[in-house]
C-alpha positions as CSV (number, residue, x, y, z in Angstrom):
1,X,-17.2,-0.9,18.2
2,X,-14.6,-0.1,15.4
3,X,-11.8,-2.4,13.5
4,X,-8.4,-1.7,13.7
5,X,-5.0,-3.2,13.0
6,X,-2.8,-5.2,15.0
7,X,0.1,-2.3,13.8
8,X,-2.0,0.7,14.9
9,X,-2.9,-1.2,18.4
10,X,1.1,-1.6,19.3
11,X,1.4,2.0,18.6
12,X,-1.8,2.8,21.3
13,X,0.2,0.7,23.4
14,X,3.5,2.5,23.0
15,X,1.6,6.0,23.6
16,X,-0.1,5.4,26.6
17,X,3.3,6.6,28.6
18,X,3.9,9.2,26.6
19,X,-0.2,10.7,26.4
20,X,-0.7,13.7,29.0
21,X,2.9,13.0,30.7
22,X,4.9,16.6,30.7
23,X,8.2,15.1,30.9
24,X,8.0,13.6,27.0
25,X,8.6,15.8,24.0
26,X,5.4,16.9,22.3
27,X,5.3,14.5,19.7
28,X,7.1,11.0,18.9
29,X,7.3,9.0,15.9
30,X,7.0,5.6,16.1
31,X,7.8,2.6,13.6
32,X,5.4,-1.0,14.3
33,X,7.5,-4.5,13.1
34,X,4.8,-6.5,13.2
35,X,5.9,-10.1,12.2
36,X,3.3,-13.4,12.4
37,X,3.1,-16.4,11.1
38,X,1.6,-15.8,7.5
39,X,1.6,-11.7,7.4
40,X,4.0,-8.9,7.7
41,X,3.0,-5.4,8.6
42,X,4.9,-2.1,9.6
43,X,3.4,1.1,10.3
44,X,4.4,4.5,11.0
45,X,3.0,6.9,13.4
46,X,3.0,10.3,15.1
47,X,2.6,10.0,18.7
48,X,1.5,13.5,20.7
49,X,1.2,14.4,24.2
50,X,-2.0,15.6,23.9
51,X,-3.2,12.1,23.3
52,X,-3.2,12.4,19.5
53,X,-1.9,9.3,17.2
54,X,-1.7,10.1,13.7
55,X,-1.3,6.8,11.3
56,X,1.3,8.6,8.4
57,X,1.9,5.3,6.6
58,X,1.3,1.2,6.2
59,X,2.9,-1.2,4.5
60,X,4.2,-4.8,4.5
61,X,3.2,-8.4,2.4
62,X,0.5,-11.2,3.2
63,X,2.5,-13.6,2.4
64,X,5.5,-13.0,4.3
65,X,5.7,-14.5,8.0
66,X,7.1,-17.2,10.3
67,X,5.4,-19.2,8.0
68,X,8.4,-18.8,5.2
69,X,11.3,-19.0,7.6
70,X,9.8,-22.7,8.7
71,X,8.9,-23.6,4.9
72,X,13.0,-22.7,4.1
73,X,13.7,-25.1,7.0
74,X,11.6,-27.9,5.6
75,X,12.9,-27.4,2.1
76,X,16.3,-27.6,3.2
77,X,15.8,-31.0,5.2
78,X,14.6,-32.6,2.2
79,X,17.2,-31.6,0.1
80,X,19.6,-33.2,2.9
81,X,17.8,-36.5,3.1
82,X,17.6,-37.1,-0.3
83,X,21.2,-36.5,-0.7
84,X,21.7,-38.8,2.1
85,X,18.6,-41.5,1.2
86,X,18.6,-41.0,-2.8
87,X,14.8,-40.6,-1.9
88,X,11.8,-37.7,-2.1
89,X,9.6,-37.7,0.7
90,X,7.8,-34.7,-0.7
91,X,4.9,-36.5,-1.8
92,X,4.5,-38.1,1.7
93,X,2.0,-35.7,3.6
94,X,2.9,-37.8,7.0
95,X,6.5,-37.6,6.7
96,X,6.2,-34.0,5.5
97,X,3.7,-32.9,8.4
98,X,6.3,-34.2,11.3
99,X,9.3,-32.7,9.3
100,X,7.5,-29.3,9.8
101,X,6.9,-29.7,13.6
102,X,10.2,-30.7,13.9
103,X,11.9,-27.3,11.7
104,X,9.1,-25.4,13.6
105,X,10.8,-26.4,17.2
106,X,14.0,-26.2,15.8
107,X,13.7,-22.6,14.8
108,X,12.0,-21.8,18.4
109,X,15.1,-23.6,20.3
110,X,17.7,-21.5,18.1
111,X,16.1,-18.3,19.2
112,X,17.7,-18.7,22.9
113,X,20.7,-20.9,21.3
114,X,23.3,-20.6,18.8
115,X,22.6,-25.0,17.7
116,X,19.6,-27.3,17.6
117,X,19.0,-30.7,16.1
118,X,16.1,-32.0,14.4
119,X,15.6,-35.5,15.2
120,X,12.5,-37.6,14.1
121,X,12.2,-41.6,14.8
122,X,11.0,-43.7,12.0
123,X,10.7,-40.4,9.7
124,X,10.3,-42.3,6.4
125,X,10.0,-46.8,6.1
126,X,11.6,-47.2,9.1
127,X,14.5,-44.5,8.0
128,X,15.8,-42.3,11.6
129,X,16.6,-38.5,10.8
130,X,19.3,-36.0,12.2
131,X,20.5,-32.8,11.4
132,X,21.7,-30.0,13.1
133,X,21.2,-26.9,12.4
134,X,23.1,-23.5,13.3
135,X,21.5,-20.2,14.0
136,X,23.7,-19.2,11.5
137,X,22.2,-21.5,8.7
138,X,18.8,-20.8,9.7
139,X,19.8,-17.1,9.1
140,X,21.3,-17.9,5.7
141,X,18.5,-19.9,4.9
142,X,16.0,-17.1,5.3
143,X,18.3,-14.5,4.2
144,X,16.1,-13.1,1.4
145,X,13.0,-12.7,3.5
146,X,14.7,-10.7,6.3
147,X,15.9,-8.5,3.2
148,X,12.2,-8.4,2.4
149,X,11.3,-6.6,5.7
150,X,13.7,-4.1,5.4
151,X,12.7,-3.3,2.1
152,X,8.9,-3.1,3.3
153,X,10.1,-1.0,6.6
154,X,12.1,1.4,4.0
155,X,8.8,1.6,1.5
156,X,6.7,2.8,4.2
157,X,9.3,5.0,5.6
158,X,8.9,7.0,2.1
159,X,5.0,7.4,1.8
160,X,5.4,8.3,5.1
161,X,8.3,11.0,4.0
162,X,10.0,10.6,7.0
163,X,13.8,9.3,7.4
164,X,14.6,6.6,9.4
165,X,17.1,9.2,12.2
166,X,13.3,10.7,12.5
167,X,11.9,7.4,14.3
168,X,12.0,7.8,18.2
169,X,10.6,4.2,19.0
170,X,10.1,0.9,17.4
171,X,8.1,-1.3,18.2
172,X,8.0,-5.4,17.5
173,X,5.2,-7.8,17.7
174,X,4.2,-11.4,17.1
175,X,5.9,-14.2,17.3
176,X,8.7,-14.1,14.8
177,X,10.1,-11.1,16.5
178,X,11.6,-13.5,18.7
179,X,14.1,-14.7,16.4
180,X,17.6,-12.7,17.7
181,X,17.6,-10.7,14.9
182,X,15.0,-9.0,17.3
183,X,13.5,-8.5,20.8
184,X,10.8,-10.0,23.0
185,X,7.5,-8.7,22.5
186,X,4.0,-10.3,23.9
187,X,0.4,-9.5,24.2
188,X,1.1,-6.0,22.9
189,X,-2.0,-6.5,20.1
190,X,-4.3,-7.4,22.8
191,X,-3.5,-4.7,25.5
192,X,-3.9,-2.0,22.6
193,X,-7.6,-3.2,21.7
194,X,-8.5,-3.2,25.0
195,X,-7.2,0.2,25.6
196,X,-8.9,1.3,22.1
197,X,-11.9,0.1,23.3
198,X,-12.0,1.7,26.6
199,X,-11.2,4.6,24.8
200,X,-14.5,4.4,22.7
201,X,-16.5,3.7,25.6
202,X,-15.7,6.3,27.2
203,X,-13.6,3.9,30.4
204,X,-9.9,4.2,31.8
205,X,-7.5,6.8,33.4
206,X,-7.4,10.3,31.7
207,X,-4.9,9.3,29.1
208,X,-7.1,6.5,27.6
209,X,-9.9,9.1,27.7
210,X,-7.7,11.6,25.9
211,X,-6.5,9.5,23.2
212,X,-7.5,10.3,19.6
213,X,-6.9,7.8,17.0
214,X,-6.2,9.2,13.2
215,X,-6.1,5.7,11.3
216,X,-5.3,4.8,7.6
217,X,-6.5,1.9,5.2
218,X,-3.5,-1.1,5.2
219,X,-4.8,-2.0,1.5
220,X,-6.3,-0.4,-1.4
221,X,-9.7,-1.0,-2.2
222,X,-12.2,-1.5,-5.0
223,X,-14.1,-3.6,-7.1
224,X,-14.3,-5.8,-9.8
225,X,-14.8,-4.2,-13.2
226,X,-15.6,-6.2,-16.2
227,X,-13.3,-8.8,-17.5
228,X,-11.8,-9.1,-13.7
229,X,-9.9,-6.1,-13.3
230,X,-10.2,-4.0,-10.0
231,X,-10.7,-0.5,-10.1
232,X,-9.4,1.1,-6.9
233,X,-12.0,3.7,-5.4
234,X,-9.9,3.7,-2.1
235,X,-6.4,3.9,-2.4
236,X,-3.6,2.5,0.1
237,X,-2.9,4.7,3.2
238,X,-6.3,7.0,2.8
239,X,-6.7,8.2,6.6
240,X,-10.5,6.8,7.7
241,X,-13.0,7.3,8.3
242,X,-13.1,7.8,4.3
243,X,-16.2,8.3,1.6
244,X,-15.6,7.8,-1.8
245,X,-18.0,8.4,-5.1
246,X,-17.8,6.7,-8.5
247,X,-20.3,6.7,-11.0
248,X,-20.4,3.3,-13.0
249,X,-22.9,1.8,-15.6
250,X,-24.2,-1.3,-15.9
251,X,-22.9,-3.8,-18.5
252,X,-25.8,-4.3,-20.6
253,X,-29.1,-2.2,-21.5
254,X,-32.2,-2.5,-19.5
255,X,-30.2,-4.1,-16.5
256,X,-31.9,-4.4,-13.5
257,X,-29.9,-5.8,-11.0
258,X,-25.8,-6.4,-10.4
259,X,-23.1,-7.8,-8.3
260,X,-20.4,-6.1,-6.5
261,X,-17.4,-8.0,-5.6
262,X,-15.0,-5.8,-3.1
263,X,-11.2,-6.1,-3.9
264,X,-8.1,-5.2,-1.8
């Protein structure tokens, strides 16, 4: 029926109380953390009573997720058992793979405790592993990425031209907003597509009905010119539905067929 982000469907989530109820203001803004295990996204909207939700801004990093903070884990055990074993086990994908499911619990355990300890049996010829590890390493350890999300949350704070003492709500999903540098936050994504989509089929109470979405484009997007360059024809945060015109020419003369590759 229509794609939409996992950012923008928090945000549907997050209006629904506030969409045809008298006793909120007229408008809220609202700032989407929206931390996974490979991708990061935050988005910044305008939430009105009359059921209005204006996207102002995206941002965030594809490769930046839960992803990192267990790969920093990992990195940091095998620096610890070669100083202990005077031995790299980076080049064993076994070892490696149950050193990962190890760090992975670890980091789960030390979001509703202050210590863990990664223990794995027979973790390289025979060799027994044990570390602990303290919240507070684990937030040294990933130090630079949590810097990294403030910096993105900042970024999309200024296309949006808005100042952070302008935000009324925030709102966190996925999975790595459990780590205690933030709250609890489930199913969010899922509950705002199914309200989108009873929305656009014209189903639910009178604040679903009511609801008008004003999205934006996460990425920019193009395509490929010659000699592998993109040229943007849609640029980053373009509200959409959106219709764009180039004119281009063909490479060579008397051409009669060509390829398009879409970039974002």
């Amino acid at each position: 029926m229509r794609l939409i982000s996992e950012p923008t469907t928090a945000a549907i989530v997050c209006g629904l109380d506030k969409i045809s109820n008298p006793n909120h203001p007229l408008q809220k803004n609202v700032l989407v953390f929206d931390l996974v295990g490979e991708t990061f996204d935050v988005s910044l909207l305008t939430i009105s009573r009359d059921g209005t939700i204006s996207v102002k801004a995206v941002g965030g990093d594809t490769h930046l997720g839960g992803e990192n903070f267990d790969k920093s884990m990992v990195d940091h055990c095998v620096q610890e058992f070669r100083k202990r074993q005077k031995i790299d086990i980076t080049e064993n994908a076994r070892a490696m793979r149950r050193l990962k499911i190890a760090c992975e619990k670890a980091k789960r355990d030390l979001s509703s405790t202050t210590e863990s300890t990664i223990d794995i049996d027979c973790f390289y010829e025979g060799i027994y592993f044990s570390m602990k590890v303290t919240r507070a390493k684990f937030e040294d350890l990933n130090d630079r990425f949590f810097t990294k999300c403030i910096e993105h949350v900042e970024n999309c704070l200024r296309d949006g031209n808005m100042h952070k003492n302008n935000v009324d709500d925030i709102v966190l999903i996925g999975g790595s907003t459990r780590i205690p540098k933030s709250i609890n936050v489930d199913e969010v994504v899922a509950y705002g597509v199914a309200v989108l989509a009873a929305n656009l089929s014209g189903n639910g109470n009178k604040g679903v009905k009511d609801m008008i979405l004003f999205d934006v484009t996460p990425l920019s997007l193009g395509i490929e010119s010659r000699g592998g360059y993109m040229t943007v024809i849609i640029s980053r945060n373009t509200p959409i539905p959106a219709v764009k015109e180039q004119y281009r020419v063909t490479v060579s003369d008397n051409q009669v067929k060509l390829s398009i590759s879409v970039s974002r």
